[in-house]
C-alpha positions as a Markdown table, in Angstrom:
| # | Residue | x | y | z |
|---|---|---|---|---|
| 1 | Unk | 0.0 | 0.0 | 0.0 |
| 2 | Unk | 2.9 | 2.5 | 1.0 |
| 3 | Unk | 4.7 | 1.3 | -2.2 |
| 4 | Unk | 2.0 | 2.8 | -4.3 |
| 5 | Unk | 2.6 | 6.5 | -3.1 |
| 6 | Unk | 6.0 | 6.5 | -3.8 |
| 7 | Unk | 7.0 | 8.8 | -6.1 |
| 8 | Unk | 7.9 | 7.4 | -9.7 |
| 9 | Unk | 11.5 | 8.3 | -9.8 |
| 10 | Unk | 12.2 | 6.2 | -6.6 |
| 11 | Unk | 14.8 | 4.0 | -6.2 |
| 12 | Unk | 11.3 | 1.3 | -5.5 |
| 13 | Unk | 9.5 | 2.4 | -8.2 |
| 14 | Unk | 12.7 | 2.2 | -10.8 |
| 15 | Unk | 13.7 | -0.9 | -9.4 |
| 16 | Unk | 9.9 | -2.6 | -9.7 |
| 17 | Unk | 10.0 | -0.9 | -13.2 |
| 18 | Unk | 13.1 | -2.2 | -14.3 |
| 19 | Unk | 12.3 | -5.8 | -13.0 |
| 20 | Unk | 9.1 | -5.9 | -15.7 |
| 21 | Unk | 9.1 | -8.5 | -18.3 |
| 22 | Unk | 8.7 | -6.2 | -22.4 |
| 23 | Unk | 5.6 | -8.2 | -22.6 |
| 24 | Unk | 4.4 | -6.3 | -18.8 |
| 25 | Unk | 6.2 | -2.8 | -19.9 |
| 26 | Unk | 4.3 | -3.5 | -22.4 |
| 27 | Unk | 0.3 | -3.8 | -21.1 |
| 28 | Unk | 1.3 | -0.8 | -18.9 |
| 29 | Unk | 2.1 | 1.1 | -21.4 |
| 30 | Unk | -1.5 | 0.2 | -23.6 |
| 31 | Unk | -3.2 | 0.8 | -20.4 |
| 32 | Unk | -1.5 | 3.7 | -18.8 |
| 33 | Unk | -4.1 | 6.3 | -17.3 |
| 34 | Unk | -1.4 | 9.3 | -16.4 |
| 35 | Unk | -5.3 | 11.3 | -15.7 |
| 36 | Unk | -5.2 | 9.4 | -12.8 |
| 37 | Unk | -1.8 | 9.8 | -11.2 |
| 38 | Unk | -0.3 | 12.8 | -8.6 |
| 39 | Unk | 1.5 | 15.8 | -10.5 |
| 40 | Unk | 2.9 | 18.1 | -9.2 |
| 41 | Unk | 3.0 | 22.1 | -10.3 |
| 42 | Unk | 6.1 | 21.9 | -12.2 |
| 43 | Unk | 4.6 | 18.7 | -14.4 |
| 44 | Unk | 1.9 | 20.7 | -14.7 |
| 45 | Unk | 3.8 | 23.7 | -15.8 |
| 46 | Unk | 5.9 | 21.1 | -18.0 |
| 47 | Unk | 2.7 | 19.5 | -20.2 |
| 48 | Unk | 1.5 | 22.9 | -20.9 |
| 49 | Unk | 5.1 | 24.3 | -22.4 |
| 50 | Unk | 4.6 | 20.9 | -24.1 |
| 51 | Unk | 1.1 | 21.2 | -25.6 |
| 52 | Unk | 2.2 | 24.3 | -26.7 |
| 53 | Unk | 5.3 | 23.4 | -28.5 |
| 54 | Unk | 3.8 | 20.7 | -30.5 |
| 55 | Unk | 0.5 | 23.1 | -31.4 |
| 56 | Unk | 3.1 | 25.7 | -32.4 |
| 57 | Unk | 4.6 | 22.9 | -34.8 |
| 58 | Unk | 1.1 | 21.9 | -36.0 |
| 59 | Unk | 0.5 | 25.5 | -37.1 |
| 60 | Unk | 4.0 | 26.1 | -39.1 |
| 61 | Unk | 3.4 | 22.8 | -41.0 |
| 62 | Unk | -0.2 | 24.1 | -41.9 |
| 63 | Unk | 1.1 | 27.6 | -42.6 |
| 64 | Unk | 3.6 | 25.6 | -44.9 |
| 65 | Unk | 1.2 | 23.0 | -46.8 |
| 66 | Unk | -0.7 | 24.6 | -49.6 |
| 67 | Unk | -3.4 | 21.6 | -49.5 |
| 68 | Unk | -5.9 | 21.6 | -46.7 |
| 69 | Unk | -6.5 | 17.6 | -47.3 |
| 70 | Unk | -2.5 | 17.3 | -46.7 |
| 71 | Unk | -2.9 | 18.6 | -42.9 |
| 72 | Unk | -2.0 | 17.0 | -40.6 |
| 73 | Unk | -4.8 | 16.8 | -37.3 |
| 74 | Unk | -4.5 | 19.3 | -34.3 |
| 75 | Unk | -2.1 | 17.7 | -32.0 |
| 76 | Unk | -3.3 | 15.9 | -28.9 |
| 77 | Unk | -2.6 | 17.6 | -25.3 |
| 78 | Unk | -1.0 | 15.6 | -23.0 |
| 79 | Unk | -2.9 | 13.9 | -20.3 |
| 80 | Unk | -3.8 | 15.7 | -17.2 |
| 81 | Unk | -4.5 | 14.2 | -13.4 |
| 82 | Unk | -8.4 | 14.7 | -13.3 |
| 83 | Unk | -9.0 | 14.8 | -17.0 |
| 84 | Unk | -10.2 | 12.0 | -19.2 |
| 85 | Unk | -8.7 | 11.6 | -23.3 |
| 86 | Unk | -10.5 | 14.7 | -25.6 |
| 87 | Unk | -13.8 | 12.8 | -27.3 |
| 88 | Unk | -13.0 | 12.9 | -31.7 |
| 89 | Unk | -15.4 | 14.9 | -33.3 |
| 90 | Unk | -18.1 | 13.2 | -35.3 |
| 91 | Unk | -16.7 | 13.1 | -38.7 |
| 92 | Unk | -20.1 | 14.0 | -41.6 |
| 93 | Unk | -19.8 | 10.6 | -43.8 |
| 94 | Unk | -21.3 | 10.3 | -47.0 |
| 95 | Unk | -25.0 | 9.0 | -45.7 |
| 96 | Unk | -25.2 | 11.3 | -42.8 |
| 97 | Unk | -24.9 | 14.3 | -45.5 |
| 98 | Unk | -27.6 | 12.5 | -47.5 |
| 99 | Unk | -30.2 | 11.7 | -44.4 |
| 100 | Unk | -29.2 | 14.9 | -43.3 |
| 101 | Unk | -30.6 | 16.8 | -46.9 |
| 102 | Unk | -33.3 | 14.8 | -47.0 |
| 103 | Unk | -34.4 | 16.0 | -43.3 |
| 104 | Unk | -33.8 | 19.6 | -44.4 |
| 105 | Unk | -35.9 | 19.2 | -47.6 |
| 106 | Unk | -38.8 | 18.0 | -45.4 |
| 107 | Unk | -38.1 | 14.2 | -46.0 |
| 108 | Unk | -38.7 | 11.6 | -43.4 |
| 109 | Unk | -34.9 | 9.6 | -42.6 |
């Protein structure tokens, strides 16, 4: 129980890191939730400078491709304590568009 509030860059926490199998590094890794772990202001501090970083790449590589479809997607912010991932946006497919003009031209779905 005390083992678990150890910080993560303690001798414990290395050591039990360092004792895990690729295939275990592994499954933590898929399954990681950093939303709900302890950070501390200067992580905090850290993610943002980060978020902001990559965004500031995002928007010179769109300022430098002449093609909207070439683009690249808004980055992703980095996981905060207390904050689940971002939902995607609903993406308008080909039938949505069509139910949706048939709703708007007083058509039943």
């Amino acid at each position: 129980m005390f083992i678990e509030h150890l910080p993560p860059e303690s001798h414990t926490m290395t050591a039990l890191r360092n004792a895990l199998t690729p295939e275990q590094l592994a499954a933590q890794a898929e399954g990681g939730e950093p939303e709900k772990s302890r950070w501390s202001q200067t992580e905090q501090l850290l993610a943002v400078v980060a978020d902001r970083v990559a965004r500031l790449e995002w928007v010179l590589i769109c300022v430098n491709t002449e093609k909207k479809k070439q683009r690249p997607d808004p980055p992703e912010p980095i996981r905060r304590p207390g904050a689940g991932p971002r939902k995607k946006k609903a993406q308008l497919t080909e039938k949505s568009a069509n139910t949706l003009l048939q709703l708007l031209q007083g058509g039943a779905a």
